[in-house]
C-alpha positions, 0 to 999 in steps of 0.5 A: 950379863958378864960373868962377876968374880966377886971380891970374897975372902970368907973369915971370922974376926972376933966374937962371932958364929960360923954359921950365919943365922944359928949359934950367936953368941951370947947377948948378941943380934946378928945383922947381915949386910949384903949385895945383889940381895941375898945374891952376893956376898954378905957378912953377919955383924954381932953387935950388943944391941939391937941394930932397929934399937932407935929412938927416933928415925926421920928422913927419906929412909923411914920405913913406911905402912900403908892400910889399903883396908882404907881405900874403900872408894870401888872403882869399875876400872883398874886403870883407875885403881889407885897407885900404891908405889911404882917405878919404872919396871913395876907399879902396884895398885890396890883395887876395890871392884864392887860390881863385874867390870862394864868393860874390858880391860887391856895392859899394852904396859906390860905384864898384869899380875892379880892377886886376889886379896878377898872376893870370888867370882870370874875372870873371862880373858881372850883364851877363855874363862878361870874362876878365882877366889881369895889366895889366887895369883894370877897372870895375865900377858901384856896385851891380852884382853880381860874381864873379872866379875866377882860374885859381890865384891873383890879386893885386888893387889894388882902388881904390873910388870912395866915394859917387861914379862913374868917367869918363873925363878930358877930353882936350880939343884931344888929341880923344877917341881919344888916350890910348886910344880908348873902342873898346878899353873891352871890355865882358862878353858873355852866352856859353856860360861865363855861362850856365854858371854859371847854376844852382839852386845856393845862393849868397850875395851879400856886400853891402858899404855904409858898409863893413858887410857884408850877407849875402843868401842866394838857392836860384839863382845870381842872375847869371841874366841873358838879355840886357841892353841900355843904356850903364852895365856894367863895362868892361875895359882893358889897360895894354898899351893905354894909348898915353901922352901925351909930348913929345920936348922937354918932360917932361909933368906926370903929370896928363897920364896920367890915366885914370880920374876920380872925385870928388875923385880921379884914376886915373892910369897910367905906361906905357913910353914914349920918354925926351925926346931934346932935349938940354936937356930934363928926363928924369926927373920933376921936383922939385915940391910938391904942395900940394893932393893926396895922391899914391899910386903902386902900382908894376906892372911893369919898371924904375921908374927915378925911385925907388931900391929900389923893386920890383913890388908895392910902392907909395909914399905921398907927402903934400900939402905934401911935396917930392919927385922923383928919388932921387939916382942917378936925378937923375944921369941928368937929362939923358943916360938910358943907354936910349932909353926907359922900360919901368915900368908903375905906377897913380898915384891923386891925392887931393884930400882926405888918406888916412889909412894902413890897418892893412894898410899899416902892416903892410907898411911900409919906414920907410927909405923917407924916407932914400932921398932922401939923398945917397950 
């Protein structure tokens, strides 16, 4: 990519903070309004009311909420876990698996990322065996051949990397380790439960491109691998691992939390942290525009306190080119939170090119969701 001047002349015009995100004055609600995300140039508007203060939205560019809880339906296979939302860099899908998968499984798509929402078990893939549990992302490279096998049942938000591959961000002055070390990234290992599985048993590989499924039928479990050497395998990370980037006087754009990165989208984890202590610093996300991404949230666990009536297993889909940020009850605790910290875990996925809404989501809607905003 070319190198961007951007058009940049930084001032303040009328009643305003200098600082963004701290110091607003008095009876105002800062929105910010940027480019490239929280990337690119930004202003922070101090308006005398609240910028979701509507009484009623219709259209395209409503925000969205989908209960996955409601997708009961198990299915054995993920490529016939239900579609969420999906364009053409990224699809996510919500998988109930109620029983270890009967075949194995291949993406020649891109990139699969799980996350387990619920459930433990095993994973066996081409380079060996990895246990999971609730909180673990993992990533398995396009190609690779996979089989989970929970012990009862696992839920699964799997987020797939269409056409491209998963990095880890950039983190610049931070230096590598922060966020999380790359030494915590655990890989699978050739052990006494591998081999097993290993056998002259007939097994089927359902291999899934251009969201066809081909079948491929072999008399042995072709996971039969001895050993393997090189730097590409699927990696494993827990949420409880991810030590998130914060700042007691300033609340930090989400960006600041990503985890993975994609082409053209990016995986983004909310982990509990200390609330703000300077006093005349935001304490809950501010209001913004985000203009040049559609923004997901898929909710984990604990107490999401910027959203109203929003549980685990639930995720909100917010347009580009929609404003959004507190619900109002939060917005009363901008400033004095009644608890020293956050405890939510939830994923966050950014894209840069629109989602459209999956049958499965629709299934699950809550309509009310854009009235959450209003006032009570």
């Amino acid at each position: 990519m070319a190198s961007r001047k951007w058009i940049q002349f930084p001032k303040v015009e009328g009643v305003a903070s200098r600082q963004a995100h701290a110091d607003l004055p008095p009876n105002t609600f800062e929105r910010e309004m940027g480019q490239e995300g929280f990337f690119g140039p930004s202003v922070q508007l101090h308006h005398v009311n609240p910028p979701t203060g509507w009484v009623e939205f219709t259209g395209p560019l409503r925000p969205r909420a989908f209960d996955l809880n409601r997708l009961n339906d198990a299915q054995a296979s993920p490529w016939a876990a239900p579609v969420v939302l999906r364009n053409r860099a990224c699809q996510v899908r919500f998988w109930r698996l109620g029983a270890p998968m009967p075949a194995l499984a291949r993406n020649a798509d891109g990139d699969q990322l799980l996350f387990i929402h619920a459930g433990t078990g095993d994973l066996f893939t081409d380079w060996g065996h990895l246990a999971f549990e609730a909180g673990d992302y993992i990533v398995i490279p396009r190609g690779g051949m996979w089989r989970l096998s929970p012990a009862g049942s696992a839920d699964v938000l799997m987020v797939e990397a269409t056409g491209s591959h998963y990095h880890l961000p950039e983190k610049g002055i931070m230096g590598p380790h922060a966020i999380f070390d790359p030494a915590m990234l655990d890989t699978p290992a050739i052990n006494d439960l591998f081999r097993a599985q290993q056998g002259a048993h007939e097994t089927r590989v359902e291999i899934k491109r251009q969201d066809h499924v081909s079948i491929a039928t072999y008399p042995f479990n072709p996971l039969d691998a001895v050993g393997w050497h090189g730097d590409l395998a699927p990696v494993r990370i827990n949420v409880r691992h991810i030590r998130p980037l914060m700042s007691h006087r300033y609340h930090v754009p989400p960006s600041a939390h990503t985890t993975f990165v994609a082409d053209r989208f990016v995986v983004c984890t909310f982990a509990p942290r200390p609330f703000e202590s300077d006093e005349g610093a935001l304490k809950v996300p501010f209001f913004h525009n985000n203009d040049d991404y559609d923004e997901v949230l898929f909710y984990h666990a604990g107490d999401f306190f910027s959203r109203d009536n929003i549980k685990a297993g639930m995720m909100t889909f917010h347009p580009a080119g929609f404003t959004h940020g507190p619900h109002p009850k939060a917005l009363k605790n901008a400033f004095v939170q009644p608890k020293p910290a956050t405890d939510e875990y939830a994923v966050m996925i950014d894209t840069r090119d629109p989602l459209e809404v999956g049958e499965g989501a629709a299934r699950a809607e809550n309509t009310a969701y854009v009235d959450s905003w209003k006032a009570r």
